[in-house]
N, C-alpha and C positions, 0 to 999 in steps of 0.2 A: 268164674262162671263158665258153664262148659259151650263150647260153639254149638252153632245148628238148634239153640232151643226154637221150640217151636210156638205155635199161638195158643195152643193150647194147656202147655205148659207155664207161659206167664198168665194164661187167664187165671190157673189154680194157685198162681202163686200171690197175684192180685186177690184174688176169693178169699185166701187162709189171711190176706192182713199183710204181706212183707214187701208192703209197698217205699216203706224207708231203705229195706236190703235191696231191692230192685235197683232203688237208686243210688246207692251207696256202691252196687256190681256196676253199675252203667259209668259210674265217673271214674271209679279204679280202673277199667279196664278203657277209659279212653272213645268207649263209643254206645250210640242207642242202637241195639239192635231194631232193624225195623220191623218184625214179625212181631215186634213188641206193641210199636205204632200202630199197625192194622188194627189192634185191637179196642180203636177208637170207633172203627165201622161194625162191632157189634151191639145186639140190638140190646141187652141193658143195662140201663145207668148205673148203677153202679160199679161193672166192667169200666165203662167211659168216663166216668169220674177218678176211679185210683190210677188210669192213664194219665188222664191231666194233672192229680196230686204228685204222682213220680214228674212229669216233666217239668213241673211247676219249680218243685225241688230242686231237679239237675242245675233249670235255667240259674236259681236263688246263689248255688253254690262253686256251678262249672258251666257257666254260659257259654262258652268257646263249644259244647255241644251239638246247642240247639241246633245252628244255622244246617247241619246235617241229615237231619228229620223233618223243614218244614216243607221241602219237596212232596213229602208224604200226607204232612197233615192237609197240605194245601189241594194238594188232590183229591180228600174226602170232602172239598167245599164242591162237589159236584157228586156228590154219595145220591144215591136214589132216596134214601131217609133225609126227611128237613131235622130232626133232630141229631142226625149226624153231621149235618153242614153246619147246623148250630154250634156243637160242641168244636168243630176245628175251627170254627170262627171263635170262639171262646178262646180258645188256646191258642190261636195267632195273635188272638189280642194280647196276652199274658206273655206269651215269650215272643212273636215278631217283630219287625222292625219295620221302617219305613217302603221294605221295598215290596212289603206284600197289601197292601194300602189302598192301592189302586185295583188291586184284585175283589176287593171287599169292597171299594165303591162301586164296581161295574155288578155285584151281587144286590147290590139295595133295590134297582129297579123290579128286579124279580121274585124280591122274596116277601113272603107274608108279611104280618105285622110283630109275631112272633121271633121270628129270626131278622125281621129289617133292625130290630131293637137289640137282640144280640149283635149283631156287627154294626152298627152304631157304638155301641159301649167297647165293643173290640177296637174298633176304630182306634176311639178315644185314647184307649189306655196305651194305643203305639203313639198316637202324639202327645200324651201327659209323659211319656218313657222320653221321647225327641224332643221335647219343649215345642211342641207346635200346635196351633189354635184350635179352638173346638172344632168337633166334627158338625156339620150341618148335616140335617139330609133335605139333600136336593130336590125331592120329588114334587110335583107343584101341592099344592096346598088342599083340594078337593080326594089326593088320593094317600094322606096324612094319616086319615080319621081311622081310629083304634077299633 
């Protein structure tokens, strides 16, 4: 894979379908490029979807990865789009670990009901991965209601 691609280059390569050769270039050569990542903070889904199907993959295959990228994905949990904070809380849930957990409790007070339910389920899935007890959400009970 050649150096310096750029965002708009994996967008088109995401677009035509070669989201297994994405990931298949990402674990051969040893790393995620991150102009790769940015392209979770565009605006549509299906763009942000074949992001998280490639990383989903890397993590399945070459986990020794992830830990590389979630500096990144963990910064769009402050994206100005709540559907982009959604989707990197989706994919912290899928490939993070424990130590990004507490980042994703300190988001539940502030976020709709929408993405309070995505990282919830994010949550879970890093303590279903660490054998650790259900997520609760703490919010009192009057600001619950769906």
């Amino acid at each position: 894979m050649a150096e310096n691609i750029n965002e708009e280059t994996w967008y088109w390569s995401l677009k035509i379908g070669d989201a297994c050769r994405i990931a298949d270039d990402f674990i051969q050569q040893g790393e995620i490029d991150p102009a790769f990542i940015n392209l979770l903070g565009y605006d549509e889904w299906p763009t942000r979807m074949g992001v998280m199907v490639v990383l989903e993959d890397i993590f399945d295959r070459q986990p020794d990865l992830i830990p590389r990228i979630i500096p990144v994905v963990t910064a769009m949990l402050s994206h100005a789009e709540e559907n982009v904070r959604g989707d990197a809380a989706c994919l912290l849930g899928m490939v993070g670990d424990g130590t990004i957990a507490l980042e994703l409790e300190n988001m539940l007070t502030e976020a709709g009901p929408e993405l309070r339910e995505v990282i919830v389920d994010a949550l879970q899935m890093i303590r279903d991965r660490n054998g650790k007890q259900q997520v609760r959400d703490s919010r009192p009970a009057s600001t619950k209601a769906i």
